[in-house]
C-alpha positions as CSV (number, residue, x, y, z in Angstrom):
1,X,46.5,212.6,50.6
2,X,50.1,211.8,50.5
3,X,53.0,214.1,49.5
4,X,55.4,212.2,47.7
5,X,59.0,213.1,46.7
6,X,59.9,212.6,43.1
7,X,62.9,212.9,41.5
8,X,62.7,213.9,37.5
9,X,65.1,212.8,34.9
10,X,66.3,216.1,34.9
11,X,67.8,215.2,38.5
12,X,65.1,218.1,40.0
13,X,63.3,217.0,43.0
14,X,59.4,218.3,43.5
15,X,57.0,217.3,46.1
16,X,53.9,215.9,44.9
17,X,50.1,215.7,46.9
18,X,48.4,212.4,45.5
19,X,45.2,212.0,46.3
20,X,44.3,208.6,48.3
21,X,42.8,205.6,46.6
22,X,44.4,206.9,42.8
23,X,46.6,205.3,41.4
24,X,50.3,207.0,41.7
25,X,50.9,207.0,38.0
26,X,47.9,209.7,37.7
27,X,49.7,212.0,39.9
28,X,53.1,211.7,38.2
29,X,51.2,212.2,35.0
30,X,48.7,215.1,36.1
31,X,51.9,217.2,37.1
32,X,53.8,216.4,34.0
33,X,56.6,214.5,35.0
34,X,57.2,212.5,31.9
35,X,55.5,209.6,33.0
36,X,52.8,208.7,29.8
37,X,50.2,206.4,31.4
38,X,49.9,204.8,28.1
39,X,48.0,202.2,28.7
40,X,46.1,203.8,31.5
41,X,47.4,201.6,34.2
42,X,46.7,198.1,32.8
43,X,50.2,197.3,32.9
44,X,50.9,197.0,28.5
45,X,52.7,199.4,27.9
46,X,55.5,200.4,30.7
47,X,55.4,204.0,30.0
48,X,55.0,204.4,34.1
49,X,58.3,203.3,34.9
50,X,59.8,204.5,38.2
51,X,62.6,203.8,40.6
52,X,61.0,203.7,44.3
53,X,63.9,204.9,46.9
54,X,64.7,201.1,48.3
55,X,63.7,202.3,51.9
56,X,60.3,202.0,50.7
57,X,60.7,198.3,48.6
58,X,59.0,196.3,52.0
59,X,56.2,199.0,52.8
60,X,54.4,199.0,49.3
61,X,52.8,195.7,48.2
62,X,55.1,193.2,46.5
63,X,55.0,193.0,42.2
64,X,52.0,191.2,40.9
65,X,53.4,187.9,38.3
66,X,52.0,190.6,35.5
67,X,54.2,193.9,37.1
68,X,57.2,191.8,36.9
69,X,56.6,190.5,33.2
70,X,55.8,194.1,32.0
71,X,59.2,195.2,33.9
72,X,60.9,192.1,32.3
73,X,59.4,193.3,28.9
74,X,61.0,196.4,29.4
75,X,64.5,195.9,30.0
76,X,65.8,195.3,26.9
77,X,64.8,199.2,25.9
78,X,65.8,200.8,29.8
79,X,67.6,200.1,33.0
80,X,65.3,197.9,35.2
81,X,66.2,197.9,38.6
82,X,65.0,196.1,41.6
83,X,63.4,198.8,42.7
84,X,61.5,199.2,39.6
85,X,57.9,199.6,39.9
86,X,55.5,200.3,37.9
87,X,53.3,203.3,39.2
88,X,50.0,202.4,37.9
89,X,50.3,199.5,40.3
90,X,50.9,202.0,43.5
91,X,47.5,203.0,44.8
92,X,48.2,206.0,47.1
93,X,47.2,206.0,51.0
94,X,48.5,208.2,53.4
95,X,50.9,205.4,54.2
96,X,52.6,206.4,51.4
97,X,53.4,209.8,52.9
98,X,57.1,210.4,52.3
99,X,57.3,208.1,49.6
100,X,60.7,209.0,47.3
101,X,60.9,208.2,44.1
102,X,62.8,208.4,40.6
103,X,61.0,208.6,36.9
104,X,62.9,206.2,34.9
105,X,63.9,206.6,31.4
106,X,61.5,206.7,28.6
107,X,60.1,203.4,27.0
């Protein structure tokens, strides 16, 4: 389990527990925090868009080719930053404990 610190487009920070070895956009979803999860985390549809707090950008694993391109997709509808991640590719560990992060715009 990891508790993770998520800021909500309504600039309201909650702490989340994830459970290890899910994937982070379930959390964010489960506790309805705008995040859709279209797709179901195979990375078509963008709809898990997050900002991770750039402290964290070297402790999670870097962008898969296919993360990018999805994130690339998406930047001609919302901000893409280089902290952008998509949370369906964040599979929770108790490393993550701490983790900070911001639910970006709607797709």
């Amino acid at each position: 389990m990891a508790v993770v610190r998520v800021t909500g487009r309504d600039g309201v920070e909650r702490m989340l527990d994830a459970a290890n070895g899910s994937q982070l956009m379930d959390t964010l979803r489960d506790a309805n925090t705008g995040i859709d999860g279209t797709c179901g985390g195979m990375m078509s549809c963008g709809t898990c868009h997050v900002y991770v707090d750039p402290a964290w950008g070297d402790k999670l694993p870097p962008k898969s080719d296919d993360e990018q391109m999805m994130l690339d997709a998406i930047g001609e509808l919302v901000e893409v930053r280089p902290n952008s991640r998509l949370s369906c590719q964040i599979q929770v560990s108790a490393a993550l404990e701490g983790l900070e992060l911001e639910i970006a715009p709607p797709v």
